[in-house]
N, C-alpha and C positions, 0 to 999 in steps of 0.2 A: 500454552495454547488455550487453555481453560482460562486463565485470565483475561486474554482478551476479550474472550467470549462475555467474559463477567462484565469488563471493564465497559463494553457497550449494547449490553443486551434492552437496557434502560430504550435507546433510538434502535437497534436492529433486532429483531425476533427472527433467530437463526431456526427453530422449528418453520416458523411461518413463511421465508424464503423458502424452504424446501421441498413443503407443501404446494406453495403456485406457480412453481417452476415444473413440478412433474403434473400439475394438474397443465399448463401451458403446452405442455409434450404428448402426456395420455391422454387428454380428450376425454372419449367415452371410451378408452378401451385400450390397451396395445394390443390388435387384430392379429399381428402379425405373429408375433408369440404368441398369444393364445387359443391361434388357431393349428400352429403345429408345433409347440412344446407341450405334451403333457401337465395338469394341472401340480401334479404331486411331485415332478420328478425334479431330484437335485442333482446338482451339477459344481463346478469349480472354476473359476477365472483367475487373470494373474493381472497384475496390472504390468505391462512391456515398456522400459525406457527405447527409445527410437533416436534418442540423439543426447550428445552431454552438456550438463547443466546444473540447477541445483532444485528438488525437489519439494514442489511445497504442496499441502491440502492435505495432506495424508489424514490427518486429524479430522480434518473433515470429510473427508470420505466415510473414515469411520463409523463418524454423528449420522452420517445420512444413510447409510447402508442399516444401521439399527434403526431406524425412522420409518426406513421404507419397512422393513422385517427383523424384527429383535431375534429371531433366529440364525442369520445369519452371522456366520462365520470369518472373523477376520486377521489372519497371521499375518504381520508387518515385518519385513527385513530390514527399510530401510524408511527414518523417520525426519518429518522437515528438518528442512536445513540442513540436510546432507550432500555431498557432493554425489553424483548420477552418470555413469558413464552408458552409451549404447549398449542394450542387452540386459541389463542390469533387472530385475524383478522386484518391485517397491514393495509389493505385498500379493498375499492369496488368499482368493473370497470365493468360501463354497455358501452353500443355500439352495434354494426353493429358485431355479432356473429365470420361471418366467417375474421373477423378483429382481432377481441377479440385473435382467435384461432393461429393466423399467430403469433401474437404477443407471446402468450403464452410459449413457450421453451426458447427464448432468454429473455425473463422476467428472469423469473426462473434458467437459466442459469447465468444472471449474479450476480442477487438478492443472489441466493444461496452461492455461492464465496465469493462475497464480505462477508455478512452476518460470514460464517467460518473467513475471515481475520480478520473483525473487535471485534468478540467472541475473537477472541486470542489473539490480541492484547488487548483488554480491560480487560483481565485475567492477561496477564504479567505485564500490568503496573501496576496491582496493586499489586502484589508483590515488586515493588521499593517501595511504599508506606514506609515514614518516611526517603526519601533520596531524595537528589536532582538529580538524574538517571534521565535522561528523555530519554524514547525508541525510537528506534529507525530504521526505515526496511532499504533495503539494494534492488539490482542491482539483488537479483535471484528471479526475476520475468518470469509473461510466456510470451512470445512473440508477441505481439499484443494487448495483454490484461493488461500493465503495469497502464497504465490511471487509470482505475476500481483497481485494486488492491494498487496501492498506496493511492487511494481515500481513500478507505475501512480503512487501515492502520488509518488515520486521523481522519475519522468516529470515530473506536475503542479509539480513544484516543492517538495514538502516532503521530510523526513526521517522514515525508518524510528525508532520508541522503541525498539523493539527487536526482533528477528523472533520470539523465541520466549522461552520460560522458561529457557534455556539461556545466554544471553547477556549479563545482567544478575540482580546481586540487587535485586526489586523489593518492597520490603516494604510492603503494603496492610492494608488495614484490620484483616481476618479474620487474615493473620500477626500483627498487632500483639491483635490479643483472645486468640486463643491459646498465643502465647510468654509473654502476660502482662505485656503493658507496652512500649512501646517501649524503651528500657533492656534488658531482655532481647532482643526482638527484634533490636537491631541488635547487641549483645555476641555472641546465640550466628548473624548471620552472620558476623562477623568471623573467629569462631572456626573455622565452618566452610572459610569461605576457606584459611585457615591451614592446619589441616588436612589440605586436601584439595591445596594448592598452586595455588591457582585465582586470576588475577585477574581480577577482575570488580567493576566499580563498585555500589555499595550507592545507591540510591537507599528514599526512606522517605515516606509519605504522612502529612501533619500531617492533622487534620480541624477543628482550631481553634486558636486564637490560642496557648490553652494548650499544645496538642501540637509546635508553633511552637519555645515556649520551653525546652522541656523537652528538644527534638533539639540544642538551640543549645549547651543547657546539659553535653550529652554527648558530642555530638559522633558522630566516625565515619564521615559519608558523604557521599556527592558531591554528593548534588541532593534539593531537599527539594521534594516534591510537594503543591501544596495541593490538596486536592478539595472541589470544592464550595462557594470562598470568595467569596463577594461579591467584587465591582470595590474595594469601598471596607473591605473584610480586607486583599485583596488587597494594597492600597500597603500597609496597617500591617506585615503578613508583610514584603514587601521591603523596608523600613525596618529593621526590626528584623535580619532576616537580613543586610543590610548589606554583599552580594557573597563575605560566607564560604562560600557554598556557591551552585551554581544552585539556581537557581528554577521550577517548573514549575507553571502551572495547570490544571487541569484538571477536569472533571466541571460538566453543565451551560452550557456556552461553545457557543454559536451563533454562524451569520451574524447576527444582532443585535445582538449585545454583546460579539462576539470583539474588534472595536476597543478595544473601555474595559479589556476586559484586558493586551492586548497595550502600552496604555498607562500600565499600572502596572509598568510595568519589571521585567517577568517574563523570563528567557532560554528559556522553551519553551510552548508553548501544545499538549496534547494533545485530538484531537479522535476521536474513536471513528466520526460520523457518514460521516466520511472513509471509510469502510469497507463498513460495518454498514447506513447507511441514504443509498444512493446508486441517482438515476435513470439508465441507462445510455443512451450517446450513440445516436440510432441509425442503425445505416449500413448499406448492403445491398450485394449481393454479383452484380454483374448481369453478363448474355451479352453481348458484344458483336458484332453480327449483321455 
């Protein structure tokens, strides 16, 4: 978990999210607590599983509960990337009450999320199960909140494609109409690598059998993306490609039919819903009298 944190604090300042997220919440004050909790008095909460799943943030709850009050207290039972049944108690956090309380929404706010990301991702990939697929999220993330959810992603069990536009040449569709050809597209990133002195892997999205043949025929990059291909493209692609380059599927792959891809002998399965279109787990954040 620390690594991550290391791996991108360079683009995310995980103090500084945590800062204007409870300043976006407190205002000038939590009135409510302040006005009938006690300045001094402490108190104890529990964190409550409400439904099963697999737990993620825990690490981060921790970072942030010290952030808000280095006094605070925090006993952990149960740490990401565990399995989470109904009822189950993730951790217990005593402290300074109306600290406890500040803290309390954005706990729960991000615990929750994440918690949904890495549930579903820890469900798909076990559907590749008996294949060498390894899953993978993708760039429709929410806006500020990319950090926490690709985290989540990892928690669950999958692999980050890439965090941002910065890390990968990823040549899609719209690059490929406006450079004017694959051919060009992946010539002037070469060029630009060069260049610029950059390494960075060139991945290139085929859209059909023909754009297939024509990457093969060229050459240049590390991993050839199919979008959009039928299960039964799918093998013809990997056949043809032949292990000279990875493989990636993507576009259109559900819990439905993510097996029949992952059994065409793809080495990446990318899945956007991992993200983009996820129920969050839900857990509450209760007094203990």
């Amino acid at each position: 978990m620390i690594d991550f944190i290391k791996q991108y604090q360079s683009i995310f300042n995980f103090n500084y999210f945590v800062l204007e997220a409870l300043k976006e919440d407190i205002g000038d004050g939590d009135h409510t607590s302040l006005s009938i909790i006690p300045k001094t008095k402490k108190g104890t909460m529990q964190l409550l599983v409400k439904e099963n799943g697999i737990i993620a943030g825990v690490f981060a709850a921790q970072k942030i509960f010290k952030l808000i009050d280095k006094k605070i207290k925090v006993s952990i039972f149960i740490h990401d990337g565990e399995k989470v049944r109904k009822g189950d108690i993730v951790f217990i956090v005593e402290g300074n009450i109306q600290k406890l309380l500040t803290a309390e929404r954005l706990i729960l706010n991000i615990m929750q999320r994440m918690s949904g990301i890495a549930t579903k991702t820890f469900f798909l990939k076990n559907l590749c199960k008996g294949s060498k697929a390894l899953l993978l999220d993708t760039r429709k993330t929410t806006p500020g909140f990319r950090f926490f959810e690709k985290w989540a992603v990892i928690i669950g069990g999958g692999i980050n494609h890439r965090f941002g536009l910065f890390d990968k040449i990823l040549i899609k569709d719209n690059h490929i109409d406006f450079a004017g050809g694959i051919n060009q597209a992946i010539d002037n990133a070469k060029k630009y690598l060069k260049e610029n002195k950059k390494k960075l892997d060139i991945e290139i999205e085929a859209r059909t059998i023909d754009d297939v043949k024509k990457i093969l025929t060229h050459g240049g990059v590390q991993r050839i993306m199919l979008d959009n291909f039928s299960p039964k493209q799918t093998k013809r692609a990997v056949k043809l490609i032949n292990s000279l380059y990875e493989v990636e599927s993507s576009g259109g792959i559900s819990e439905k039919n993510i097996n029949l891809y992952a059994r065409c002998g793809v080495d990446f399965i990318s899945v956007g819903c991992l993200t983009h279109h996820i129920k969050s787990l839900d857990l509450s954040l209760k007094a203990i009298k």
